[in-house]
N, C-alpha and C positions, 0 to 999 in steps of 0.2 A: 491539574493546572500548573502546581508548580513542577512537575516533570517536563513539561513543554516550557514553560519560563528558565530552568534550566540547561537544556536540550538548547534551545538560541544563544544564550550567554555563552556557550562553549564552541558553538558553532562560527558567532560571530567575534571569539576572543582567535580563533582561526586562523581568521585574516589579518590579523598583527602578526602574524609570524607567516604569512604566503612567502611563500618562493617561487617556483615553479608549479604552474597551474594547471590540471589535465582536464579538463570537461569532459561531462559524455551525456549524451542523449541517447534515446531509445526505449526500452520496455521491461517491466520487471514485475513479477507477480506473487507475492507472499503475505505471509499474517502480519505482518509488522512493516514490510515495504508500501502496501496496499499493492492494487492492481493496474497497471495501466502506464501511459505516456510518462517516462521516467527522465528526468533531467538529477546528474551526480556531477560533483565537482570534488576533487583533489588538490589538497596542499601537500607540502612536504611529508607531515604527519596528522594530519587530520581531514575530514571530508564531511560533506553530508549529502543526500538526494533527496528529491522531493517529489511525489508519485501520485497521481491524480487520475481518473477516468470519469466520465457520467453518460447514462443512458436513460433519454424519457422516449417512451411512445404513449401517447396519445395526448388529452388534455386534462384537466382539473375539472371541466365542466362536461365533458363525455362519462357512459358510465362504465370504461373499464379504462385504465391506465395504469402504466407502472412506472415508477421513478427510481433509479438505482444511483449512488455516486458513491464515489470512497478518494481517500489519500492517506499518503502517508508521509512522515518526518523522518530521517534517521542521520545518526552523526556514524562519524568512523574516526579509528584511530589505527594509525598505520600500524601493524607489529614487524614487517618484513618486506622491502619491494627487491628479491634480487631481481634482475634483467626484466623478461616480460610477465613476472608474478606478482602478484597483491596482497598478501596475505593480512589482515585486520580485525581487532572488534569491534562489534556494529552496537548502536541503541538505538531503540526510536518508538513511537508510536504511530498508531492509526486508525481509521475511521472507516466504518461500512454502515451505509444506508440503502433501505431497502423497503420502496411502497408500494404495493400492488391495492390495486381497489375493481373488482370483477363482479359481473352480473350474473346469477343462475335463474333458471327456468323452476318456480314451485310449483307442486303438484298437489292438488289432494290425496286422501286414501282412493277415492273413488275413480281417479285417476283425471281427473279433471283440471286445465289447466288455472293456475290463480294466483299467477303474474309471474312479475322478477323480485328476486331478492339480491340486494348489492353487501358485498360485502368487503370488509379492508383489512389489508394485512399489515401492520407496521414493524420492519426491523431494525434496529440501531445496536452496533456494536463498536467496544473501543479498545484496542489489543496494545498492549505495552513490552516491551522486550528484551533485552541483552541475548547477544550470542558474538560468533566468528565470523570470516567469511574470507574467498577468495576471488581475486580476479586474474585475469588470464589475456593477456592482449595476442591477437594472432594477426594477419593479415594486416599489419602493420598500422589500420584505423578501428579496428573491430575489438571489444571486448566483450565477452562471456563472464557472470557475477555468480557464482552458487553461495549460499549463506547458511547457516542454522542457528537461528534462535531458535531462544527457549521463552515461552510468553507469556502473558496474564491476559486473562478476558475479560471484559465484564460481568460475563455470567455468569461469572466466578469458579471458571473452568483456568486451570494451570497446564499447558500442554510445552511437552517435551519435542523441541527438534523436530519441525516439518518444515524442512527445506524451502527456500528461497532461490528463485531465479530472475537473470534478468540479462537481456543482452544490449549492446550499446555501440553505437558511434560515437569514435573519439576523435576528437576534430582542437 
C-alpha cells in the first residue's frame, strides 16, 4: 500500500512541473504494465500509464463461469528524448484476477453416472517492479513501447526481465 501511496505522490507532484504534454492511448501487455486498453501520458521528465482489461462469460448463478480482470499503475522518468526516441525508468504495480467456477460429470467405479460436481478456481496476483524502457514514435501519431523490468510476485517468485510491450496513439 504504501508503494502505491508513493507511486501517486510522484506521479501527481508531475504535474507541477508539466510542460509539454504527450498522450497516448492504445494497448500494452506485461507483468508490471497489466494487460489490456492502455492510456500513458508524458511530461517533460516524468509520466505514467494506467492499464486495465476485464473479461466475464457467464453469470454468478449459472454453474460454470469465469471472471478474469487486471491493471496496472506505472510512473516513468524520462532519461533521454533525442528526436523521435524515449528512452526511461519505469515503476509500478499490478494486479491479475482470475475466477473460474466449472461443472464435471461423476462417475462411479461401476461406471455409473452420479451427478455433477462444481468446482472453483480462484487466482489473485500482485507484481511490483523497477526496470527501463523505450519508446519509439513512427508515422508521425504511432508509438511502439518495449520495456524490461525486473519484478516481485506475490508468490514470492523474483523474475528477471520479461519484456513489456505496448503500442499507442499519440494524439
Amino acid at each position: 500500500m504504501k508503494t502505491i501511496i508513493t507511486l501517486i505522490l510522484v506521479l501527481s507532484s508531475a504535474l507541477v512541473f508539466a510542460g509539454e504534454v504527450e498522450k497516448n492511448l492504445g494497448f500494452a501487455a506485461g507483468a508490471v504494465s497489466g494487460i489490456g486498453l492502455s492510456y500513458r501520458q508524458f511530461y517533460e521528465k516524468a509520466g505514467f500509464q494506467i492499464t486495465g482489461a476485464a473479461y466475464v462469460d457467464g453469470t454468478k448463478e449459472s454453474e460454470e463461469y469465469q471472471r478474469q480482470f487486471n491493471g496496472g499503475l506505472q510512473g516513468f522518468y524520462t532519461l533521454s528524448k533525442p528526436s523521435d526516441v524515449r528512452f526511461y525508468l519505469l515503476g509500478g504495480v499490478s494486479f491479475f484476477y482470475n475466477e473460474n467456477r466449472f461443472s464435471e460429470e461423476v462417475y462411479t467405479m461401476e461406471g455409473e453416472y452420479a451427478g455433477d460436481k462444481i468446482d472453483a478456481e480462484l487466482d489473485r496476483s500482485y507484481n511490483i517492479g523497477t526496470g527501463i524502457g523505450m519508446q519509439v514514435t513512427f508515422l508521425k501519431h504511432a508509438n511502439i513501447a518495449i520495456e524490461w523490468p525486473l519484478f516481485y510476485n506475490t508468490d514470492g517468485s523474483f523474475t528477471m526481465y520479461i519484456p513489456q510491450i505496448g503500442i499507442y496513439y499519440k494524439f
